[in-house]
C-alpha positions in Angstrom: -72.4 -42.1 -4.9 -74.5 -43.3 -1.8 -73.5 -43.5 1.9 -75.7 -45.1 4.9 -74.6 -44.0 8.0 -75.6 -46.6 10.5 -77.1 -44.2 14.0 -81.0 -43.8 13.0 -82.2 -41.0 15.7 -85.9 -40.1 16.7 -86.9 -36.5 17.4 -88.8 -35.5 21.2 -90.2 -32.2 21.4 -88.5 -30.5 18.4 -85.4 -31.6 19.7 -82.6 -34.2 18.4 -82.8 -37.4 20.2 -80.7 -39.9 21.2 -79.3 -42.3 19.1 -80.9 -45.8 18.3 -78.9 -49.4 17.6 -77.2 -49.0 14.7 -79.5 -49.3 11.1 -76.8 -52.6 10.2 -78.4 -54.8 13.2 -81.6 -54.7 11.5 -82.8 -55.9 8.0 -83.3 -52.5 5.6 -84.9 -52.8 2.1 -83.6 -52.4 -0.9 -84.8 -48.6 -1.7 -83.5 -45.5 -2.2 -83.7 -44.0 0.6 -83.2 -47.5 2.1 -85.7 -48.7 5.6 -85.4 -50.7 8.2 -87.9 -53.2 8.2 -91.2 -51.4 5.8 -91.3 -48.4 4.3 -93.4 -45.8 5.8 -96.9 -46.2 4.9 -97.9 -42.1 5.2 -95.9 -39.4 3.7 -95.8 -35.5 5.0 -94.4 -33.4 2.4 -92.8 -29.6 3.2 -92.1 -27.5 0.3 -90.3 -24.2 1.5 -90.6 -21.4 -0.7 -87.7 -18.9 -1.9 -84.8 -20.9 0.2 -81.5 -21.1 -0.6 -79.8 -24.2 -0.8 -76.7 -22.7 1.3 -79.2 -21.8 4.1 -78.4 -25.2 5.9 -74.7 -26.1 7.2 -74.1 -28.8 4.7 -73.9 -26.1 2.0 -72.9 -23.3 3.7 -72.0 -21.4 6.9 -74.9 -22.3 8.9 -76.8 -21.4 12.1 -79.6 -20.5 11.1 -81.2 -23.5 10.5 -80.1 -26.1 13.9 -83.5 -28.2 13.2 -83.5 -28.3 9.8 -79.6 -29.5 10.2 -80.5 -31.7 12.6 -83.5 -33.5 10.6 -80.5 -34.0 7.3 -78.3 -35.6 9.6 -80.6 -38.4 10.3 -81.9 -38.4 6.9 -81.4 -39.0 3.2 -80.0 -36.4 1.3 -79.9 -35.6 -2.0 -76.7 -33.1 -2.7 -76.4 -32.4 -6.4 -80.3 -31.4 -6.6 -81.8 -29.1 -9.4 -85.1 -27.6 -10.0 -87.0 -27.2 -13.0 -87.7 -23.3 -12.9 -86.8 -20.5 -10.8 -90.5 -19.7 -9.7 -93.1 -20.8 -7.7 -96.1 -22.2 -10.2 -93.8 -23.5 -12.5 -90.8 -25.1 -9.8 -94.1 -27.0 -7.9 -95.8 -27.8 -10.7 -93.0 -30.0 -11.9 -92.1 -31.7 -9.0 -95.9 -32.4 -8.4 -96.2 -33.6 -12.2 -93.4 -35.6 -12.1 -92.1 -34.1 -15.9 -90.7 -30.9 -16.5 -93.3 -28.2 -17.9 -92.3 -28.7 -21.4 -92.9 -31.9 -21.3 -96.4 -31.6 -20.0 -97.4 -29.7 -23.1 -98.1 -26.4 -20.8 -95.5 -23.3 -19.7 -96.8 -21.3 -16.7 -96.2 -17.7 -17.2 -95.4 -14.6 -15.0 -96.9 -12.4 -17.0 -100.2 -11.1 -16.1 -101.1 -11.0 -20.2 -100.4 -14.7 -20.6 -100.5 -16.0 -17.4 -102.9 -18.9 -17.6 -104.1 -21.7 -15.0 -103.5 -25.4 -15.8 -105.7 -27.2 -17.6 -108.4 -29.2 -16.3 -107.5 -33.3 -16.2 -103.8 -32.7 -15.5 -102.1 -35.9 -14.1 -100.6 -35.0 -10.9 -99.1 -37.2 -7.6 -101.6 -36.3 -5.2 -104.4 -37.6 -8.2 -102.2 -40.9 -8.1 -102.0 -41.4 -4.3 -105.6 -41.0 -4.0 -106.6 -42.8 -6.9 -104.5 -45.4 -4.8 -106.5 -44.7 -1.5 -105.0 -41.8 0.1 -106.2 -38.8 1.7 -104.7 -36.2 0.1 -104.3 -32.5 1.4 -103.0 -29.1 0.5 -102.7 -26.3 2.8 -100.3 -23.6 0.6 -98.9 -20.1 1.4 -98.7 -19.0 -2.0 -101.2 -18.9 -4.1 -98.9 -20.1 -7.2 -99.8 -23.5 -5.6 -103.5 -23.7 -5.0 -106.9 -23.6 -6.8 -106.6 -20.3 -8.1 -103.7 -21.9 -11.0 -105.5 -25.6 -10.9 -101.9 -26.8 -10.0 -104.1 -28.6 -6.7 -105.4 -31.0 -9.0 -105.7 -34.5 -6.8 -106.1 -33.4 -3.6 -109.0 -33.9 -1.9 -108.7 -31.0 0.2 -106.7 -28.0 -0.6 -106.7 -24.5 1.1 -104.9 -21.1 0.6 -105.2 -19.6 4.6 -105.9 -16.0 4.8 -103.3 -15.8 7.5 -100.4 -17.9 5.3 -97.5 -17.9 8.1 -96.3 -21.3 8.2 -97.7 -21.9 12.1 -101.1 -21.1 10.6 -100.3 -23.0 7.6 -99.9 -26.1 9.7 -102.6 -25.7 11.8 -105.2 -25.7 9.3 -103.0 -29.1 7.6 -103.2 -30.5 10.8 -107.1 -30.1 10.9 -108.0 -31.4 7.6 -105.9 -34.5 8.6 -107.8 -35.0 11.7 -111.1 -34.5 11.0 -110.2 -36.6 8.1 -108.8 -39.6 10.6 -111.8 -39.1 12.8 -114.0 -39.6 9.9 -112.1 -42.9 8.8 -110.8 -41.4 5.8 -107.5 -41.4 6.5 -105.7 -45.3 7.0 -103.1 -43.6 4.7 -102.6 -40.2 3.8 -100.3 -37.6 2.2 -100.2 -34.5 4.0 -98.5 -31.3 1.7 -97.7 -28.1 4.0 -96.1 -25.2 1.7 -94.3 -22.7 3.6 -93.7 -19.2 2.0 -91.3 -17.8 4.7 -88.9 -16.7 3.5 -90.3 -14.4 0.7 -90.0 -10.8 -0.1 -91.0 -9.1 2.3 -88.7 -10.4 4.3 -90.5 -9.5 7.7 -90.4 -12.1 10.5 -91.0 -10.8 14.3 -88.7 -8.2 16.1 -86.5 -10.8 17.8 -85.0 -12.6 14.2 -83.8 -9.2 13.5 -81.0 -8.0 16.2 -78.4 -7.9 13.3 -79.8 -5.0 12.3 -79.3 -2.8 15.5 -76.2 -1.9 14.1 -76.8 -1.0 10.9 -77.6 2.5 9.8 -81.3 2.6 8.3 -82.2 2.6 4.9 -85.0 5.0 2.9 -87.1 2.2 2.8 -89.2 -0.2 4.9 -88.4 -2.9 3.7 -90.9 -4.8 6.1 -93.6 -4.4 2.9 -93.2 -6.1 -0.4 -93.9 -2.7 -2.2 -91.0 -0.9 -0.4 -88.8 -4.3 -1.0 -88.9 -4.2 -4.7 -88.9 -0.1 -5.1 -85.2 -0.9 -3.1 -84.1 -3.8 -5.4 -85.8 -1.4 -8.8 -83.5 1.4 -7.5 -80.6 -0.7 -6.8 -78.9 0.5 -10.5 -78.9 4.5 -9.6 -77.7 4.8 -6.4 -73.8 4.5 -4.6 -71.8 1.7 -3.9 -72.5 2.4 0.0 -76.2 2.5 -0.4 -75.7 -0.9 -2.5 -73.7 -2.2 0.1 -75.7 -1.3 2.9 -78.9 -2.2 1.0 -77.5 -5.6 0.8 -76.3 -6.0 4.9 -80.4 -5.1 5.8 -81.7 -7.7 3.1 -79.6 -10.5 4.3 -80.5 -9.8 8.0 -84.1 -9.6 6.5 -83.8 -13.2 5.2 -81.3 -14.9 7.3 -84.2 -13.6 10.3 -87.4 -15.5 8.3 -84.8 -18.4 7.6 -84.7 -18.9 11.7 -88.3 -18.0 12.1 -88.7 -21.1 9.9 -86.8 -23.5 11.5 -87.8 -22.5 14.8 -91.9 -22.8 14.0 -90.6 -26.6 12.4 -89.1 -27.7 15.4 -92.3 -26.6 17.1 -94.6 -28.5 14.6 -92.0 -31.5 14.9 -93.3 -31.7 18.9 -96.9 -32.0 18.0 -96.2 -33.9 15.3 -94.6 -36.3 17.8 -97.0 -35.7 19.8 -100.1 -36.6 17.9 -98.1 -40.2 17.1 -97.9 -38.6 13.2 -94.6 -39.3 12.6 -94.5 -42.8 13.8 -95.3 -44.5 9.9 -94.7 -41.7 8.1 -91.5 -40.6 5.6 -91.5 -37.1 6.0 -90.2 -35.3 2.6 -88.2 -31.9 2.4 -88.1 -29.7 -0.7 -87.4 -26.1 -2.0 -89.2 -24.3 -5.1 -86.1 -22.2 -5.9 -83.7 -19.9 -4.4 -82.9 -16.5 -4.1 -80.7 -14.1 -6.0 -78.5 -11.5 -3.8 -76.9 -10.0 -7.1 -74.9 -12.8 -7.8 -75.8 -12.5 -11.7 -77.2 -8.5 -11.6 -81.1 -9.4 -9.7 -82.2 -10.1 -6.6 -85.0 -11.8 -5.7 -86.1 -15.0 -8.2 -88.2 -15.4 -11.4 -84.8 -14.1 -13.5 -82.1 -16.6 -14.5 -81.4 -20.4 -14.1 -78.4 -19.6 -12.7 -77.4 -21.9 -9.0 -78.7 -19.0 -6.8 -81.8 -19.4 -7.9 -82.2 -22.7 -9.7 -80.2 -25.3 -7.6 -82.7 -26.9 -5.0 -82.8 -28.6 -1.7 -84.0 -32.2 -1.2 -84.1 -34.4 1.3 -86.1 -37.6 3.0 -86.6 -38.7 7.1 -88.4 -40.9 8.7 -88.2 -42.8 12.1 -86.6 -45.9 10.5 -85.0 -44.3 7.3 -81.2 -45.6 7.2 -79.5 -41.7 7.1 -77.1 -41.3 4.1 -77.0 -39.3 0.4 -77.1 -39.4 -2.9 -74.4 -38.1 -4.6 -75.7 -38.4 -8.1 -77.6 -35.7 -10.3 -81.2 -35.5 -9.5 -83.6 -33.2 -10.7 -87.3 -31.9 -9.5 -89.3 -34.3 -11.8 -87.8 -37.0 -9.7 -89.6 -36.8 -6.6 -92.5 -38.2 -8.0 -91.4 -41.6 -9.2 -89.3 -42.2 -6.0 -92.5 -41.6 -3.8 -94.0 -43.7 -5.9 -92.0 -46.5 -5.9 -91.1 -46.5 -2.4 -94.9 -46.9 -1.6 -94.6 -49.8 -4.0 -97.4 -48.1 -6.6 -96.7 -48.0 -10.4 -95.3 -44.6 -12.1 -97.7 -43.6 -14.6 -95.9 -43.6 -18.4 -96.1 -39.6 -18.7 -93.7 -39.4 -15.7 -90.4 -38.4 -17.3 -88.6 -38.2 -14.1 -86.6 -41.3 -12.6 -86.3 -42.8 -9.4 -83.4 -41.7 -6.9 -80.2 -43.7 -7.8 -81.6 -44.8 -11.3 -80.7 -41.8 -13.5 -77.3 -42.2 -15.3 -74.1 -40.4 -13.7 -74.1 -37.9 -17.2 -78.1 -37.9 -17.8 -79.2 -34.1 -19.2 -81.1 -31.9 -16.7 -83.2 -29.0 -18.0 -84.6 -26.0 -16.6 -86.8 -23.1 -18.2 -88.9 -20.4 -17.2 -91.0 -17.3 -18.7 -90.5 -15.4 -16.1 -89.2 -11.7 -15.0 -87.2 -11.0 -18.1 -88.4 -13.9 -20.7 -87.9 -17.1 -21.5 -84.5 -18.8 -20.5 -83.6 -22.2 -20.8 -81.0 -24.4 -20.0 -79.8 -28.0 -19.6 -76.5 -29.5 -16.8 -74.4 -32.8 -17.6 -71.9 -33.8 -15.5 -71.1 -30.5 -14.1 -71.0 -28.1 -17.5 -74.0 -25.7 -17.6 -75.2 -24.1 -20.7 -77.8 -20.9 -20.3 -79.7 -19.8 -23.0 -82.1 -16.9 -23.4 -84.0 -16.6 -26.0 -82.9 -13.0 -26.3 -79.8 -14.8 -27.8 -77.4 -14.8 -25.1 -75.6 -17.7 -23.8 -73.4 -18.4 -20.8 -71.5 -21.7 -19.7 -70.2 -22.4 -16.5 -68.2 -25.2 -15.2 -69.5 -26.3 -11.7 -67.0 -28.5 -11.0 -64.4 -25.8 -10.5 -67.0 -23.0 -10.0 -69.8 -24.2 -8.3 -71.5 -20.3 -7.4 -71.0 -19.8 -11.1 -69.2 -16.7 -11.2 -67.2 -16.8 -14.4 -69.0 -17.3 -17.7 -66.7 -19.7 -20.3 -69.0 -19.4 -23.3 -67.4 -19.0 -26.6 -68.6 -20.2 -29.4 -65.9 -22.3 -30.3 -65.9 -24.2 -27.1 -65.9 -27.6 -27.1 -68.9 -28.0 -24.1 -70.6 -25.7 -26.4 -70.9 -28.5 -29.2 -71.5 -31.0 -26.1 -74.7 -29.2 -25.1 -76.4 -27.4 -27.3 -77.9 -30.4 -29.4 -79.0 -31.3 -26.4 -80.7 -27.5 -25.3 -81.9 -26.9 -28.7 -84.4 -29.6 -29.5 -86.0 -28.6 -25.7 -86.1 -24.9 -27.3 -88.0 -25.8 -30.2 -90.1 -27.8 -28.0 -91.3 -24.5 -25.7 -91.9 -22.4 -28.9 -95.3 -23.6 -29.4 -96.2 -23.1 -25.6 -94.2 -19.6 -25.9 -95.7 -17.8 -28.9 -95.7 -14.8 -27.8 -91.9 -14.4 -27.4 -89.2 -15.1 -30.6 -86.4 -17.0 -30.6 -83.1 -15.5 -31.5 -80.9 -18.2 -32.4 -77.1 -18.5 -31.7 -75.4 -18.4 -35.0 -74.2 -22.1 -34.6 -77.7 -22.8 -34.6 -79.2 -25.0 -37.1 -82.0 -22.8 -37.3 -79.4 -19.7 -38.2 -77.7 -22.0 -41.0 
């Protein structure tokens, strides 16, 4: 399941360096992701909103994303990678709680009737890092991560720019952090920079968008995030050439604010270096969820579990990381514990998630959200998927042999069908009490139907 790949490389300017002696003439601990010599003492973490997992060359066509390429190869990678939800509040708040949502005794919800902040006292990483003697920061583009839904908790200082591009974004993380070193606050600190690019709107500057030239235009400008969801709302009524050409100027849209990304990264990478910031530091890569192109009927996110949306990105770098992955099944939750243990500080007993390479080959992972069109749930185990809404539909896919999940194998009688479900249904009844306003329609095979 792992590989370390010996050639370590350091990064000059926002460029790839050259190579260093390889990692096997040097001592490396015993980690996952494994070191040479100590583990980093500070950790920067980047969370990228809306980002597709096939964005980057190792999982897709590539080039748009050189840097971020780049910054895998010399890293730690974790391929077979899930989230928790398909949705900003709830996908961060998992990762930062290190338990799923249903676990933590609290659902976060789209709608604007329920929708509810989380509670006061809520255990979260940045509360353990500081409680350990970190400085901990926030500087978030979206406001589903910030003060306004209490999902900050923990860090000392935490801010929601009025002007949330990522460059800005940075800028005000990179302040916090130095005032806070100037002030002596800082001997070790963790550093979170949420990015919201891309997002819909998908608008980033003139120059990330030649592919359009030769496109015809479209009744809508799709530059504002009013116009962009009137298109996708009116997707059902019109032609199969408006559909199709719909389609060409939203992926141009978001392949454009997927380059914008990596380019401002490369440029934070040279100030970083700059600034000597990246010299003890592990440096952590992560996505909330992805984003539908009518895959499964939506685009956007905030509607089904399904891999568009649901399957994430993950991976680790520092200076002195020994570069590899993880094939094994992780899940959002586990971020957590493996920060925590790699910076040799105890996982607190609510933390349901497990470090990197310590989860079994077939462990469960589950997903849910209240989202877009209701509650949906669903739980993966050693490559079979089973979806449930609580509308009472199921699907199962087999991502083994259909890894975009394009043809749904659920039948009742199926024998995955019996695998999963005892496993799907007690997290079910677990969400009902933090769900009450939405029913549950059980599948007939349910106990609860019996």
């Amino acid at each position: 399941m792992i590989t370390l790949v010996g050639a370590l490389v350091g990064c000059r300017g926002g460029e790839i360096g050259p190579e260093t002696p390889p990692a096997s003439t040097v001592p490396y601990t015993e980690t996952l992701p494994a070191f040479t010599g100590a583990a980093p003492t500070n950790v920067l973490m980047i969370s990228l909103d809306t980002f597709r997992k096939d964005q980057v060359s190792r999982y897709g066509p590539g080039g748009n994303t050189p840097f971020l390429d780049g910054l895998m190869e010399q890293g730690f990678v974790l391929d077979d990678h899930m989230q928790c939800s398909n949705w900003t509040y709830a996908s961060t708040s998992c990762t930062l709680l290190g338990r799923d949502n249903i676990d933590n005794g609290f659902m976060p919800k789209l709608s604007s009737t329920y929708r509810a902040p989380m509670p006061d006292g809520t255990p979260f990483l940045a509360g353990w890092l500081a409680d350990a003697g970190y400085y901990t920061a926030l500087v978030s583009s979206n406001s589903w991560l910030s003060a306004e839904w209490n999902n900050d908790q923990g860090y000392v200082d935490s801010e929601l720019p009025d002007d949330r591009n990522a460059t800005n974004c940075y800028d005000h993380g990179v302040a916090l952090l130095d005032d806070a070193i100037t002030r002596g606050d800082a001997e070790r600190w963790f550093l979170h920079l949420h990015f919201k690019e891309p997002h819909p709107a998908y608008d980033p500057p003139e120059e990330y968008l030649a592919g359009l030239e030769g496109l015809p235009p479209v009744d809508y400008d799709l530059s504002k995030y009013d116009a962009h969801y009137d298109a996708i709302y009116d997707w059902p009524y019109v032609s199969d050439e408006e559909q199709e050409l719909l389609e060409q100027h939203l992926w141009v849209r978001y392949h454009g604010e997927v380059a914008y990304l990596d380019d401002q990264l490369a440029d934070m990478w040279a100030d970083l270096e700059q600034r000597g910031w990246l010299d003890d530091t592990m440096v952590v890569f992560w996505t909330d969820h992805g984003e539908a192109f009518w895959e499964h009927g939506d685009q956007g996110h905030a509607y089904t579990l399904n891999q568009e949306e649901n399957d994430g990105l993950m991976f680790f770098w520092s200076k002195n990381i020994v570069a590899g992955g993880w094939s094994g099944p992780t899940t959002a939750p586990d971020l957590a514990p493996t920060l925590l243990d790699l910076l040799d500080l105890p996982t607190p007993p609510e933390v349901t998630g497990v470090p990197i390479g310590t989860g079994a080959p077939t462990r469960a992972r589950f997903a849910a959200s209240e989202a877009r069109i209701g509650p949906v749930q669903s739980v993966v185990v050693d490559g079979w998927k089973l979806q449930f809404w609580w509308s009472g539909e199921l699907d199962l896919y087999d991502r083994g042999l259909d890894p975009l999940e394009a043809v749904d194998l659920f039948d009742e009688g199926h024998p995955k069908v019996a695998e999963l479900w005892p496993l799907l249904e007690p997290k079910v009844e677990q969400a009902i009490p933090l769900i009450q306003e939405h029913n549950v329609v059980w599948p007939s095979f349910s106990r609860h139907a019996r």
